[in-house]
N, C-alpha and C positions, 0 to 999 in steps of 0.2 A: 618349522621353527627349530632351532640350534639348539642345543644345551645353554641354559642361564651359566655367566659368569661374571663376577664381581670383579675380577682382576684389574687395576690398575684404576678403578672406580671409584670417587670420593664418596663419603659419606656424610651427606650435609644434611639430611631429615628424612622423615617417612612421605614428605605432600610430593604423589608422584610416581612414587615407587612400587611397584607391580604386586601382584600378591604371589606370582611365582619368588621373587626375589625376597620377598617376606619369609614365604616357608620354604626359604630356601639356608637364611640365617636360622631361621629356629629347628630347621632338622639337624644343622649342621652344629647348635649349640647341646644339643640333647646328648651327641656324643661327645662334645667335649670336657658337658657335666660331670661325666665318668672318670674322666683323666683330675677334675676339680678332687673328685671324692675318695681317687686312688692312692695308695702308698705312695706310689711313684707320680709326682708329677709333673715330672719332665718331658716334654716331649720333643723331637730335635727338627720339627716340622719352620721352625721359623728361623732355624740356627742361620748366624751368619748377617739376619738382614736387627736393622736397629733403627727404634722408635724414640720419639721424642714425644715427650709427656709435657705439652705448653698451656699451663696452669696459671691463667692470669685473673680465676678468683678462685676466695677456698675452696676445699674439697676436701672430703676425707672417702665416701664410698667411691665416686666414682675413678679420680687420678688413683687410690690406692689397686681398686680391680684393673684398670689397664694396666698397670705395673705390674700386677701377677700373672694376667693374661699374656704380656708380654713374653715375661720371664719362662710359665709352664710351657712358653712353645718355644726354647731358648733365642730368644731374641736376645738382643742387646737394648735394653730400656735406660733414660735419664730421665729425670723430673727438671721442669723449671720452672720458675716460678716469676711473675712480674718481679716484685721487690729481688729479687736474687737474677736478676738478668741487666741485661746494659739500658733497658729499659728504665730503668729507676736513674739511669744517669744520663738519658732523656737519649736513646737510640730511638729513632723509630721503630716501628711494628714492622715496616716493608724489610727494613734493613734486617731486624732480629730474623726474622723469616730466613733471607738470605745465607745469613749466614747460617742459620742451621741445615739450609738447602747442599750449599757447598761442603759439610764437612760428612757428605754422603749418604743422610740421613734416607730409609724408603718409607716412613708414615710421619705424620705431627698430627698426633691428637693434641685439640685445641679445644679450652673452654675460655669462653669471654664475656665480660660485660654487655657487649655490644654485639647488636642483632647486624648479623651480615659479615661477621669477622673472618668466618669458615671461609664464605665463599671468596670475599677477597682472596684470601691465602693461595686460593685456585690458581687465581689469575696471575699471582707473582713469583711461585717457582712450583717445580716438580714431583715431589713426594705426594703420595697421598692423606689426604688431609680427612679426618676423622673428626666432627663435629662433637664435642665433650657437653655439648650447654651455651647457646649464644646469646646471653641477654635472657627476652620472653618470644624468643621466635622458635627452637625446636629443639629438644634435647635426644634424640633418635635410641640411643643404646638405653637409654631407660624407658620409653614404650617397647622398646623390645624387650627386655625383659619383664617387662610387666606381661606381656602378650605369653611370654613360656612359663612364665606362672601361674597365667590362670588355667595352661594349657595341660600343666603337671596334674591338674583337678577335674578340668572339662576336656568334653572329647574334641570340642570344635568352640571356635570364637563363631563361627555362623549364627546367628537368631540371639545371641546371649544380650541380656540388657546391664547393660556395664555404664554404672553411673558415676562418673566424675566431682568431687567435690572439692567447692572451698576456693580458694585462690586463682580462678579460670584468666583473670587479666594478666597476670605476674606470670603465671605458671607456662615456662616451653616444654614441661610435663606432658600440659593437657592436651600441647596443639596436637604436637606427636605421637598423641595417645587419639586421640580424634582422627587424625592422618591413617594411623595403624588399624587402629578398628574395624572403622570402616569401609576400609580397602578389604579387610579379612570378614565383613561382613555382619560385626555386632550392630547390635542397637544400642548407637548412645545417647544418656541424659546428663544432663551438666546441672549442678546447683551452686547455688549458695547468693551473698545478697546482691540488690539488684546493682551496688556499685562496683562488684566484682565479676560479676557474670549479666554481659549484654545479652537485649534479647536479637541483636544481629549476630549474634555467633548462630541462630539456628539455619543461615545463610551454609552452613558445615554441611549442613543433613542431621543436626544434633536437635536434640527436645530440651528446652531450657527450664528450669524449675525454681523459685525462690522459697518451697517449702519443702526442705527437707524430706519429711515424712512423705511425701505423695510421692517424693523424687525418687525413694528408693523404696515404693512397693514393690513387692514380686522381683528384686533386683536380683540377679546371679552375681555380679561383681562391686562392691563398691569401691574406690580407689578413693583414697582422701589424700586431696594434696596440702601439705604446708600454707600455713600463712610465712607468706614472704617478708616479714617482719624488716628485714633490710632494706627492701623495693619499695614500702609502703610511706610514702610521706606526708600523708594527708590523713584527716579522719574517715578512712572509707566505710568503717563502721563504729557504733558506741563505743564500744569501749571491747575488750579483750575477752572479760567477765561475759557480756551481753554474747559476744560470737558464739562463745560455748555453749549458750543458754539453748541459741536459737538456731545455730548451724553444726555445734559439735556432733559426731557421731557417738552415740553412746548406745547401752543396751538397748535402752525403751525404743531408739531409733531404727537398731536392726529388725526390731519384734514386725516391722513391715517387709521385709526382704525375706527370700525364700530361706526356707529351713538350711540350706545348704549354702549362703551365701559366703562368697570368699571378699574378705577385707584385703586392700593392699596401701602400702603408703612410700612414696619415694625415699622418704626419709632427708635430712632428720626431723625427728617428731619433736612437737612442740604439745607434748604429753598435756593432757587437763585445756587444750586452748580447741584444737581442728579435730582431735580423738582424746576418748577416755582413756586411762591406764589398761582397764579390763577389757577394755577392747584390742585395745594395742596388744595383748597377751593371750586372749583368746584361743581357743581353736578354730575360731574361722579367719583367723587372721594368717596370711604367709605372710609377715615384714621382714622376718629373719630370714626365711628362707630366697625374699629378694634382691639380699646381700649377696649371697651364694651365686643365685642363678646372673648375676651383673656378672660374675668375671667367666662363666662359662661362654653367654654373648659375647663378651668383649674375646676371647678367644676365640670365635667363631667369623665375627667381624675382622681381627688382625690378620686371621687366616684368612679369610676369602678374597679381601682386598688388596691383600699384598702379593700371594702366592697362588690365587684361587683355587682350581677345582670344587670336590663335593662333599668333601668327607669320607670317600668311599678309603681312602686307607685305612680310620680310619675304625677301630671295631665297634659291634653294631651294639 
């Protein structure tokens, strides 16, 4: 078998995707966290080629870390936004595409409402297209990061039980976090209630829970994702108060997870509702720290697929 290369390779989720090509972004983000953390953070590894940032719902972590990822490998980076594009003056999507295609663009990272947006984009021009969040189908550059966070603290994602909480319907968090996993060989459990986490998702390879506390005994990982408060248009549970009661994560609830357990959360937190404050701030918590490591991946991702190689330039 040849050397792994990502070059000219979209990135539309993890369901698929090899576990060479896995540890092949996260070895390659490990050094680019050092260029994150240096005086200097320029590196001229992307100089010349220019990205298009197509942001057609909000963001603040994700579109801000590709825009620095961009930038610390001297890319040429633009942001655009639905309301700020010809879109709002009712261009189509095919057409917005195009013309970003023709003004020489070589990536469009894309996030959108709509599950399937990425891969369309495949099909209608040439750049590499980078999947930012589509709908509740896969948000890829956030289980990877989440994947080198736990990896900052564990030796190995192999045998770890990494348990998923909270919003599993809404959440392209989880899928891609599920896709990542267990490709890399964790054990995951999913909770929370039963109108938000079916018991067909154990169809994954996942163990599904609707009691918290059982869910995350003896846990090495817990990940609590957002209630999607936007997505959510129904009563899929009592009330807000009630969630907290009986799904939020709080102290009493770690005291079942291993001594050493690490909390993470996509962000942003919806503080007192899906996590306690004191959690949120913890020391077994890295949420901060998965701010950081988002634009080391995304620097590892811009680099591998646009210009590939290993990282071996590179220092170790």
């Amino acid at each position: 078998m040849g050397e792994i290369s990502l070059k000219g390779k979209h990135l539309l989720g993890l369901q698929g995707r090899s576990k060479e090509e896995i540890e092949l972004i996260l070895r390659v983000a490990k050094k680019m966290k050092k260029i994150v953390l240096s005086d200097n953070k320029k590196h001229p590894l992307l100089k010349g080629k220019s990205i298009i940032n197509l942001f057609m719902e909000n963001s603040t972590r994700t579109r801000s870390s590709f825009e620095l990822a961009g930038k610390y490998l001297g890319a040429d980076v633009i942001n655009i936004s639905k309301s700020g594009s010809s879109m709002a003056k009712g261009e189509s999507f095919r057409d917005t595409l195009l013309t970003m295609s023709y003004m020489g663009t070589d990536a469009i990272v894309m996030r959108s409402s709509e599950e399937g947006a990425p891969l369309y984009a495949t099909k209608c021009v040439d750049p590499i297209i980078i999947n930012a969040g589509d709908g509740a189908h896969e948000h890829p550059t956030q289980a990877l990061l989440d994947m080198y966070s736990i990896l900052e603290h564990k030796p190995t994602l192999e045998g770890l039980k990494v348990v998923i909480i909270g919003d599993i319907m809404h959440s392209r968090v989880a899928r891609s976090n599920i896709y990542g996993l267990k490709t890399m060989g964790a054990d995951v459990h999913l909770a929370g209630p039963r109108t938000l986490v079916y018991p067909e998702l154990e169809k994954l390879g996942v163990t599904v829970h609707h009691d918290v506390r059982e869910a995350v005994k003896d846990a090495d990982v817990v990940n609590v994702l957002r209630i999607q408060l936007e997505r959510i248009h129904s009563a899929l549970y009592p009330s807000n108060r009630e969630y907290a009661r009986i799904f939020g994560i709080n102290k009493s609830v770690l005291e079942n997870a291993k001594d050493d357990v690490l909390v993470l959360h996509p962000g942003p937190m919806n503080r007192g509702l899906e996590i306690a404050p004191d959690v949120a701030y913890d020391d077994a918590s890295v949420i901060q720290e998965q701010v950081r490591n988002g634009v080391a991946i995304r620097m590892a991702i811009l680099y591998l697929t646009i210009i590939g190689g290993d990282g071996s330039e590179l220092a170790d």
